[in-house]
N, C-alpha and C positions, 0 to 999 in steps of 0.2 A: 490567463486561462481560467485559474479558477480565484475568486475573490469572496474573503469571511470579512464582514461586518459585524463587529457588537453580536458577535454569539456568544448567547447565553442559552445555558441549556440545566433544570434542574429536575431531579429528581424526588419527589416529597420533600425533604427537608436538607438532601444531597447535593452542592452545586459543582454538577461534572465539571463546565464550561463557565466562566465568568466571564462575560464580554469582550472575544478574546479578536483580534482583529489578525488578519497574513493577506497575504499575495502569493502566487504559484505562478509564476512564467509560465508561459508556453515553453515549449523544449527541454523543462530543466528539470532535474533530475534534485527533488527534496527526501531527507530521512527526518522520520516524524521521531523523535525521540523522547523518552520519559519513563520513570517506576511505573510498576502497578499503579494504578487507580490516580492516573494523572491525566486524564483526558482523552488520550490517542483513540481508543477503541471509538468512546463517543463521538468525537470531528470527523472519523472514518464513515460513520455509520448514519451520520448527518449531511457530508458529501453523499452515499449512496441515496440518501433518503429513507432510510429505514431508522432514524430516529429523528423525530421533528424537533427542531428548536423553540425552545420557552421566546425567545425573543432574538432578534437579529438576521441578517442574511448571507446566505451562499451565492453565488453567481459563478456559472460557466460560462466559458464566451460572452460574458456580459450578460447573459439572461441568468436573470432572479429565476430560485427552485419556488415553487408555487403550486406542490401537488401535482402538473404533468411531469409525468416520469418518462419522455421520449429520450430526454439526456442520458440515461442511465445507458444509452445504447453506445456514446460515446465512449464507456469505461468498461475496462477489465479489472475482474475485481476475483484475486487472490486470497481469503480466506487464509489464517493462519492453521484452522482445519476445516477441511472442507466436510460437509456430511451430503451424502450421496443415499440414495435407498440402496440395501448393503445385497438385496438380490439381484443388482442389474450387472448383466457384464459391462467391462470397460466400451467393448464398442457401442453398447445401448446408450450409455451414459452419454457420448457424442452423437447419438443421433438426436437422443432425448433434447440437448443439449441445441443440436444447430436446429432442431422442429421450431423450437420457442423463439428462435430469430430466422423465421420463414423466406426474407426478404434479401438475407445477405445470401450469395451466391459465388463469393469465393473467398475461400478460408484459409489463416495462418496454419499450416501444420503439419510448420517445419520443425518444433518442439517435437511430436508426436514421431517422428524419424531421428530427431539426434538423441532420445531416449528409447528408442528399438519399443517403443509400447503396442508398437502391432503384434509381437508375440505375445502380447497378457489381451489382447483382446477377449478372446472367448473368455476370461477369468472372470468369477464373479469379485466385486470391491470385498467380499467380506474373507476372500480370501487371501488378499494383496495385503503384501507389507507397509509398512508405515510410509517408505520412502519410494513405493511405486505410487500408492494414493498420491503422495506430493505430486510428481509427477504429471500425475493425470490432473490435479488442482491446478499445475503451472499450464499447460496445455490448455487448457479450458480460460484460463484469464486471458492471455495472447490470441485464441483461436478465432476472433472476430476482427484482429486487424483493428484497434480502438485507437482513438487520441488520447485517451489517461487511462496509463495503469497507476491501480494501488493495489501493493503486496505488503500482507501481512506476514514477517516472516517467513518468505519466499523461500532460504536452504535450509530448511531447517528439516531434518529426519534425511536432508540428501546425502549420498556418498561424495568425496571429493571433488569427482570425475564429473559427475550429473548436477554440480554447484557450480560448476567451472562454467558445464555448456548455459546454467540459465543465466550467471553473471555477461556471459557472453553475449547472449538475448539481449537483456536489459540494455547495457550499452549499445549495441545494434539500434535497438530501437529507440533510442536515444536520438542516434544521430538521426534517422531519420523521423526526425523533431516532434517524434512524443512526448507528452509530459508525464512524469513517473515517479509516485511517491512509494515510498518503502518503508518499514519498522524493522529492525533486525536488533538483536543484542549481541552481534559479533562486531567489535569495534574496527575490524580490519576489511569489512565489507563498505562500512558507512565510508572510508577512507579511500577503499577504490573506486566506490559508484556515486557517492554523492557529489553534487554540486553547494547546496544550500540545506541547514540543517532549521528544523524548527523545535526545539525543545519545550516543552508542556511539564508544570510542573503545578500539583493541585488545582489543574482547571484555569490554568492560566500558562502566555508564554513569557518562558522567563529568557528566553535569547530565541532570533530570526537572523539567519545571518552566512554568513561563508565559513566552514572549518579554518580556514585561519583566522578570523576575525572573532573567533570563540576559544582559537587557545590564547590569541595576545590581550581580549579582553577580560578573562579569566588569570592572566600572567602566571600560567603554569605553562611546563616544559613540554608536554604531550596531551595527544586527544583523550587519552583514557583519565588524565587528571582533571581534563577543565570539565569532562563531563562530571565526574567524581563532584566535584567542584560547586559545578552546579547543583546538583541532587542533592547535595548537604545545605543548598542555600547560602552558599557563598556569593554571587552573582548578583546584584539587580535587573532585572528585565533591560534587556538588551538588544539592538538590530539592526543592521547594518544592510 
């Protein structure tokens, strides 16, 4: 589904990305993991096409990204925070929202019902809590019915209850063989949703691979160590 060649990506004298090579199934379900300032945002923002590569390729479906942005149409794309103009109510936001994709004609928004967000309709965003915006952020990545999600941080500011129904989603959508990458720094999410982890460490990946084939390579006892593990540079680049 989606395929990175030899991306390199630098910034002035910065190199976010060093020639860093992955594969993404169709269907399968990856957690992009990494510290701060270790590539994720960039690969993200480089699948979207909103940061062009110094050198190397993306492929969706096999087609090379080349400046047409009609693939963009294939993805929902989650934002760890969304910025919205802070005077529109929530329902303007979704119409705003379905205008700019004229052509689709019917929409997921069955998020929009298992978070009760038709009562904050008339609300203006700037008056909504932290974790109704999420909300409306999760709704709007799903709301196209897409072949690739990517969420940044998808529960994060959620209550329990409203983490549960999107973990819910995601797996849903899963099986009906979407492909869906995700970041989160809750190690107990990566352990119930993930299939394949790719870890990024200073612009490079230092393991691609199956959560258990990153704790028995790593030869510590649990997920939270091998990641540990890695981050400290214990590991060699790794994939399985």
């Amino acid at each position: 589904m989606i395929t990175i060649e030899n991306l390199y990506k630098k910034f002035g004298t910065i190199e976010a990305l060093k020639n860093i090579s992955a594969e993404i199934s169709k269907g399968s379900i990856t957690y992009l993991v990494g510290p701060n300032a270790s590539g994720k945002t960039t690969l993200i923002k480089s699948i979207l096409g909103l940061v062009k590569p110094t050198s190397g390729n993306i492929l969706i479906d096999k087609e090379k990204l080349n400046g047409n942005f009609s693939y963009r149409e294939k993805i929902g794309y989650m934002p760890q925070i969304a910025s919205f103009p802070e005077n529109l109510t929530v329902e303007e936001i979704f119409s705003m929202i379905k205008n700019l994709r004229a052509n689709t004609k019917i929409y997921d928004e069955e998020l929009i019902e298992k978070f009760y967000l038709k009562k904050e309709f008339k609300k203006r965003l700037k008056n909504l809590s932290g974790g109704t915006r999420q909300k409306v952020n999760a709704c709007i990545a799903f709301l196209f019915d897409p072949e690739i999600l990517i969420l940044d941080e998808p529960t994060a500011g959620l209550d329990p209850v409203s983490s549960s129904i999107l973990k819910d989603k995601i797996i849903h959508e899963n099986t009906c063989g979407k492909t869906i990458i995700f970041t989160s720094h809750i190690l107990s999410e990566l352990e119930e949703l993930a299939e394949q982890v790719v870890f990024l460490l200073e612009g490079q990946i230092r393991f691609n691979g199956t959560i258990s084939n990153l704790i028995s390579s790593t030869e510590k006892q649990n997920l939270e160590r091998a990641i540990a593990s890695i981050m400290n540079g214990n590991n060699d680049e790794h994939s399985s």
